[in-house]
TIRO-2110 file (N, C-alpha, C; in Angstrom, 1 decimal):
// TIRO-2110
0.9, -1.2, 0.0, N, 1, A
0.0, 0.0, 0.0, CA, 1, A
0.9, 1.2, 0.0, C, 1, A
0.6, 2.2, -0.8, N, 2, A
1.2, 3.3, -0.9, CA, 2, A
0.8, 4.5, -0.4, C, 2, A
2.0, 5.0, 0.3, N, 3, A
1.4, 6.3, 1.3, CA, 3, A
2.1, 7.7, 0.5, C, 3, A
1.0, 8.8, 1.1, N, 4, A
1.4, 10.2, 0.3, CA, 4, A
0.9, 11.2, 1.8, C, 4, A
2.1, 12.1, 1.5, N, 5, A
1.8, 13.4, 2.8, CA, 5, A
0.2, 14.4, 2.3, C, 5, A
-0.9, 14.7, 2.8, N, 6, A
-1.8, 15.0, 2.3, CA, 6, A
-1.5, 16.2, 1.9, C, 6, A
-0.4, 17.0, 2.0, N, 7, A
0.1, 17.9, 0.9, CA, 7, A
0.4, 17.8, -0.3, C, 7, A
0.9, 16.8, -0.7, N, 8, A
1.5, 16.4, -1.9, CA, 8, A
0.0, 15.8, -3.0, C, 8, A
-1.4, 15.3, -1.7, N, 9, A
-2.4, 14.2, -1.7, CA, 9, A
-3.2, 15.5, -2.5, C, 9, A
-3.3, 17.0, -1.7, N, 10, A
-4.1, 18.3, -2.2, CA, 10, A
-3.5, 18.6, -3.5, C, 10, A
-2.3, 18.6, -4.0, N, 11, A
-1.9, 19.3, -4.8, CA, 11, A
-2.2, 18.3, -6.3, C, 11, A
-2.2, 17.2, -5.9, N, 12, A
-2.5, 16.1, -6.8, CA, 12, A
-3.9, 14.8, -6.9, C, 12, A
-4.6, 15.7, -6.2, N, 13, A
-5.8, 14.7, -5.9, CA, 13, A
-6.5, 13.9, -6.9, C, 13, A
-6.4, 14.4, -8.4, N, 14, A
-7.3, 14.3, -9.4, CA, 14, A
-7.0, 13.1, -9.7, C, 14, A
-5.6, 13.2, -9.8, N, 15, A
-4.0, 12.2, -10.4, CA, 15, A
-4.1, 10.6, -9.8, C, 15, A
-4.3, 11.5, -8.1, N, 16, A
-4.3, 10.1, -7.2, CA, 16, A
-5.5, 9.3, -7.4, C, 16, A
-6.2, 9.9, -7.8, N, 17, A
-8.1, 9.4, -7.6, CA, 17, A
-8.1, 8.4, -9.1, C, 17, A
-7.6, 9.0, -10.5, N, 18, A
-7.6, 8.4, -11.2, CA, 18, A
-6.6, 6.9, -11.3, C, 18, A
-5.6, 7.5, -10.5, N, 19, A
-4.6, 6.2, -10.6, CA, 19, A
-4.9, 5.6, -9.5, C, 19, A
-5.5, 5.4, -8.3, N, 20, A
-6.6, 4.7, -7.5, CA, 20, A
-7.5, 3.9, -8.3, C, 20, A
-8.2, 4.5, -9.2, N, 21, A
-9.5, 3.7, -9.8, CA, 21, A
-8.7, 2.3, -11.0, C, 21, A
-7.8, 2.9, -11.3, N, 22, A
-7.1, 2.2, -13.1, CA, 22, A
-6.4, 0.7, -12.1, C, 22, A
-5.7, 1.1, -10.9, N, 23, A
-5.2, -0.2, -10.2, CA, 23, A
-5.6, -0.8, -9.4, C, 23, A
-6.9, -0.1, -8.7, N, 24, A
-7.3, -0.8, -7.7, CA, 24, A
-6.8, -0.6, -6.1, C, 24, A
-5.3, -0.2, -6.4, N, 25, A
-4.6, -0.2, -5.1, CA, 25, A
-4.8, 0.7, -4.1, C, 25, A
-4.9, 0.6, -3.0, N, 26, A
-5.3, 1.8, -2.0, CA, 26, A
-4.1, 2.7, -1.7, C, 26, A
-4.7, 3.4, -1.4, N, 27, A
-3.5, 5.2, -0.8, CA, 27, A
-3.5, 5.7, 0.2, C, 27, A
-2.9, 5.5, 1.3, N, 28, A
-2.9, 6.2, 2.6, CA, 28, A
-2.6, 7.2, 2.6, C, 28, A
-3.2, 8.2, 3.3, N, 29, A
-2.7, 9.7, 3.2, CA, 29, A
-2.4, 10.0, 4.4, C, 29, A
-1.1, 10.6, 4.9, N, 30, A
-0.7, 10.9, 6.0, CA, 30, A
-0.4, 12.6, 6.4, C, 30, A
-0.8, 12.7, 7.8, N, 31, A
-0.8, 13.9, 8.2, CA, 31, A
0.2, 13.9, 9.6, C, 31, A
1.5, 14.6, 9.1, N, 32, A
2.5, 14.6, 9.9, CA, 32, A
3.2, 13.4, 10.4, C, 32, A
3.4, 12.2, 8.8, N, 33, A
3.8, 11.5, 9.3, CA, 33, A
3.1, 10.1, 9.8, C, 33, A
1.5, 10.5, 10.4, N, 34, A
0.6, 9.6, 10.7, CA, 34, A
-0.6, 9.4, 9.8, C, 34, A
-1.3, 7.9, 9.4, N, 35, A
-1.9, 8.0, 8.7, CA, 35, A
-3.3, 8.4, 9.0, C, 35, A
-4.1, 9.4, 8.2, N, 36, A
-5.1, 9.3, 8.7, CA, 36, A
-6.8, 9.6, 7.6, C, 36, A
-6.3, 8.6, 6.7, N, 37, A
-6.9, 8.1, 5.8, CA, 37, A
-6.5, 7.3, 4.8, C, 37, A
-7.5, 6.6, 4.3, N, 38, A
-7.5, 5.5, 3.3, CA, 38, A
-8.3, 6.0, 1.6, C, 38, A
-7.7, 6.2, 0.8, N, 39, A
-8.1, 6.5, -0.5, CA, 39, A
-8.4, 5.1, -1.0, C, 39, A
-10.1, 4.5, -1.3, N, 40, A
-9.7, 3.0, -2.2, CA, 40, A
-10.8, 3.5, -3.3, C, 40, A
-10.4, 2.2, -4.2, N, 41, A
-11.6, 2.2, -5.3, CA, 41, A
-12.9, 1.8, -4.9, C, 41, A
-14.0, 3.0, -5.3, N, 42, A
-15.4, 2.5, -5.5, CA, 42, A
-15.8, 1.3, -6.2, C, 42, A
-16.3, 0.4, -5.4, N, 43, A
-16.8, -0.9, -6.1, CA, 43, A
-18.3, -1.2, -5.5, C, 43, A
-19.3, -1.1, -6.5, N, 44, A
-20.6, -1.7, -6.2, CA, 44, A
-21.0, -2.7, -5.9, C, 44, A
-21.4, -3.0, -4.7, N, 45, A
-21.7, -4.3, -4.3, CA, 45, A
-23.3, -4.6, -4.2, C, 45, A
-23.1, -6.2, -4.8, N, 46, A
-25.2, -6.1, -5.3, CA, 46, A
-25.4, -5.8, -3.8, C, 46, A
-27.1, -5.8, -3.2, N, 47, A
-27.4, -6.0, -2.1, CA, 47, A
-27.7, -7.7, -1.8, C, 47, A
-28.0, -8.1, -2.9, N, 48, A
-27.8, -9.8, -3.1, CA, 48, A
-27.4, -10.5, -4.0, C, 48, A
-27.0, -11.6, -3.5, N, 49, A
-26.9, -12.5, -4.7, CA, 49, A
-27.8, -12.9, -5.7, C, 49, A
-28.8, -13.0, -5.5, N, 50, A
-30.3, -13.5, -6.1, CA, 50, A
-30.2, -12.3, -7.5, C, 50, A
-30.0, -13.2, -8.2, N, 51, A
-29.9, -12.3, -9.9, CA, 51, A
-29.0, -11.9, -10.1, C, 51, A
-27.6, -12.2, -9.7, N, 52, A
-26.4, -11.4, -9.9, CA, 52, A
-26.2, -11.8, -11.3, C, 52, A
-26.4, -13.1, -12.0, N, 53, A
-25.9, -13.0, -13.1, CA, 53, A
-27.2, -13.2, -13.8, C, 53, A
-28.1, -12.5, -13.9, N, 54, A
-29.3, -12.4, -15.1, CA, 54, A
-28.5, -11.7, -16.1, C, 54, A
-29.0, -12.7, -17.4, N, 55, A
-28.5, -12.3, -18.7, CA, 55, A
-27.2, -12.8, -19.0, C, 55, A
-26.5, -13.0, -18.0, N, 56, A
-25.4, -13.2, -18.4, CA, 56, A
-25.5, -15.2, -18.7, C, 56, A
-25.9, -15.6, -18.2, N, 57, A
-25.6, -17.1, -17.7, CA, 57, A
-27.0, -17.9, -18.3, C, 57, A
-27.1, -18.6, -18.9, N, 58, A
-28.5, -19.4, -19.7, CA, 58, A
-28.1, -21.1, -19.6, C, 58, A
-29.5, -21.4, -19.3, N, 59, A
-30.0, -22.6, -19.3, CA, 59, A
-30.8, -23.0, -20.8, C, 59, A
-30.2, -24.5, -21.0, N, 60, A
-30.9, -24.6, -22.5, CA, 60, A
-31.9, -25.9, -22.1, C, 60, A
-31.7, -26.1, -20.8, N, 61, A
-32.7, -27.1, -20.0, CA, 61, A
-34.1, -26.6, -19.9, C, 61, A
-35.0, -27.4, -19.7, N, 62, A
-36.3, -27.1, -19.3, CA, 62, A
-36.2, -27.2, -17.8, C, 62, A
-35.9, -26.5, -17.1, N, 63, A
-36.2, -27.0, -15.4, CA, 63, A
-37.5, -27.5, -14.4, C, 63, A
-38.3, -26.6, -15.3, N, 64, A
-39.4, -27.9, -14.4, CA, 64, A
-39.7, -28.7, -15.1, C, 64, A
-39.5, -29.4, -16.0, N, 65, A
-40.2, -30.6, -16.6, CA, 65, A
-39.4, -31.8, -15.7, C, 65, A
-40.5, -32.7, -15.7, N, 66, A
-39.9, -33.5, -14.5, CA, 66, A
-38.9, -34.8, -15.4, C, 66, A
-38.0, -35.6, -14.8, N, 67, A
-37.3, -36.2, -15.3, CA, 67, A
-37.4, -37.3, -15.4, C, 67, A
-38.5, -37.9, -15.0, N, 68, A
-38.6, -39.0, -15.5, CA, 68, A
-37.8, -40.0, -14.8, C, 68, A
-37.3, -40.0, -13.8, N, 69, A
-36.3, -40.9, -12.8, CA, 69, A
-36.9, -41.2, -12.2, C, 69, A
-36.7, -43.2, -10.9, N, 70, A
-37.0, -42.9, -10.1, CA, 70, A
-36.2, -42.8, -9.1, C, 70, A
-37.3, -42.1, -7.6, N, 71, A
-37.0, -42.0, -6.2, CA, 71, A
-36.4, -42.6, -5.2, C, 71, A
-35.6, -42.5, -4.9, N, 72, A
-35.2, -43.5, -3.9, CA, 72, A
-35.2, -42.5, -2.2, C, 72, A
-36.5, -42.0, -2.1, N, 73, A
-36.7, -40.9, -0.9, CA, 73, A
-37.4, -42.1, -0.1, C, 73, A
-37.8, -43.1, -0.1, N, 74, A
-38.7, -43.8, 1.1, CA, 74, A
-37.9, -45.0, 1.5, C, 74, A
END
């Protein structure tokens, strides 16, 4: 993780924000030496899993048609 004096962090913020977003990598920003923030990339997180991959992912199966097997549940 890469740290920057938050003077150098003001003078260059646009720079840091974009080269934050392109790597991923986080930025600590220190004030006298101590840190006292974390610069990371924005990433969306669903609220669920349920649909995460609609559209993306297809079935060429019929899922409810039944199968025709039998049970061995009794």
């Amino acid at each position: 993780m890469q740290t920057v004096k938050a003077s150098v962090f003001k003078a260059k913020c646009l720079h840091f924000m974009d080269r934050v977003n392109e790597t991923g990598e986080e930025l600590v920003i220190t004030k006298h030496g101590k840190p006292v923030s974390i610069l990371k990339p924005y990433r969306n997180v669903p609220k669920t899993l349920f649909g995460l991959h609609k559209g993306i992912v297809e079935s060429k199966d019929d899922l409810i048609e039944p199968l025709d097997l039998p049970w061995d549940a009794e």
